[in-house]
C-alpha positions in Angstrom: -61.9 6.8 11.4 -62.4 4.0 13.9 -60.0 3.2 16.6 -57.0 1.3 15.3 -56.5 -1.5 17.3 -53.4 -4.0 17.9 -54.2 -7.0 16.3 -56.8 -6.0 13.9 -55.4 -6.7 9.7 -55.9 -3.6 7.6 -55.2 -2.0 4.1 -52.6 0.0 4.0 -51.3 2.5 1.3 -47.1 1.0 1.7 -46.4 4.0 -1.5 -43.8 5.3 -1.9 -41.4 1.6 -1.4 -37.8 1.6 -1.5 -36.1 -1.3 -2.4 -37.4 -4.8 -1.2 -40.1 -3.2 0.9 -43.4 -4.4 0.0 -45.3 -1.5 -2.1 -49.1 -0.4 -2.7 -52.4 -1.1 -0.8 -52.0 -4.0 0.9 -52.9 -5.4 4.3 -51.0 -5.2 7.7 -50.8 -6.4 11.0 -51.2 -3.9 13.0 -48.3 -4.4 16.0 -48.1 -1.1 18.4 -51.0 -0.6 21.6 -54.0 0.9 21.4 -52.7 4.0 22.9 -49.8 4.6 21.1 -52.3 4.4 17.7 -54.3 6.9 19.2 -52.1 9.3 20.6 -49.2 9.5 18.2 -51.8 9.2 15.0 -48.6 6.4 13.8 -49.5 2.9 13.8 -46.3 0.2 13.9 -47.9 -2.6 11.7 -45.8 -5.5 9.3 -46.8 -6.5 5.8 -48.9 -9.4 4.9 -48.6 -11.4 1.8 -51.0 -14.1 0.2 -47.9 -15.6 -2.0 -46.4 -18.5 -0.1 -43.1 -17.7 1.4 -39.9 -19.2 1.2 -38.7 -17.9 4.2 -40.2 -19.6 7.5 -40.0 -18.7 11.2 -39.1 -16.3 12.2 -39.5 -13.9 9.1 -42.9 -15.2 8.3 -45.4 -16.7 10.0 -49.0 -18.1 8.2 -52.0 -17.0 10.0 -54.9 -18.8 10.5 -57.6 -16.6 11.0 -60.6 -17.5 8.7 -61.2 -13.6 8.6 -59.0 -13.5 5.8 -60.2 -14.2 2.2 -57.1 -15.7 1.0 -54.1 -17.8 2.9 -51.7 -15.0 4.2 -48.4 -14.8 5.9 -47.2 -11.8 8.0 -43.8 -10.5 6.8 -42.6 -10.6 10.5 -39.1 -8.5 8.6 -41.4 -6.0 6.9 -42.2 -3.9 9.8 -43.0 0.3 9.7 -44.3 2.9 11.0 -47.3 4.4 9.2 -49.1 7.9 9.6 -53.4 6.6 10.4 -53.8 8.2 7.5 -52.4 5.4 5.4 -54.6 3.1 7.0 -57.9 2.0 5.6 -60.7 -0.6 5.9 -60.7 -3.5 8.7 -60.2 -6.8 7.2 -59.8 -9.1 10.6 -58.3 -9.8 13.5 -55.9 -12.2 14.6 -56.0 -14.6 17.5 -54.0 -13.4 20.9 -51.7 -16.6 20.3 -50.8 -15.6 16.5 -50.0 -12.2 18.1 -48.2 -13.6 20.8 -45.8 -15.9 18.0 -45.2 -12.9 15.6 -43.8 -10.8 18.8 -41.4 -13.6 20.0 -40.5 -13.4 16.1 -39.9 -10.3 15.8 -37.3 -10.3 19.4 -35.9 -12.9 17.5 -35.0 -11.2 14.7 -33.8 -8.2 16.7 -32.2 -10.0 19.3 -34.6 -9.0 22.5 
């Protein structure tokens, strides 16, 4: 498999979900370093969704990359660790800024 790098959207398998999780292949954000990805063979990546959410800042945020097919918003809430071998094809990148906003989202949902 190619190196997994931060920023890049991918499919992921999300089976087996519990609860309110989001389920099946879909894409994520992947959130953790390069190294980490490579060395611990876990990636720490969020959930993306193409359904408009009612939730705003900071438990979603709409990216704007025109990598992606359809509008999306990163589930800023929906964040896991997965196993590399969950993840699948390369579908984009975000921008370092779009990176930048979903990490001061997620401290600000954590309380950093």
């Amino acid at each position: 498999m190619a190196k997994i790098l931060r920023g890049e959207i991918r499919w992921a398998n999300l089976n087996p979900a519990r609860g309110h999780e989001q389920a099946g292949m879909r894409p994520v954000l992947i959130l953790s370093h390069d190294i980490f990805n490579e060395k611990s063979e876990t990636v720490i990546a969020m959930a993306l969704s193409s359904q408009r959410q009612r939730a705003g800042f900071p438990l979603t945020l709409e990216l704007k990359t025109k990598e992606l097919p359809k509008r999306s918003w990163v589930k800023i809430s929906q964040i896991r660790t997965l196993s590399v071998e969950r993840i699948g094809m390369k579908l984009g990148m975000i921008t370092p800024e779009e990176l930048t906003q979903v990490v001061e989202g997620l401290n600000e949902i954590i309380g950093a």
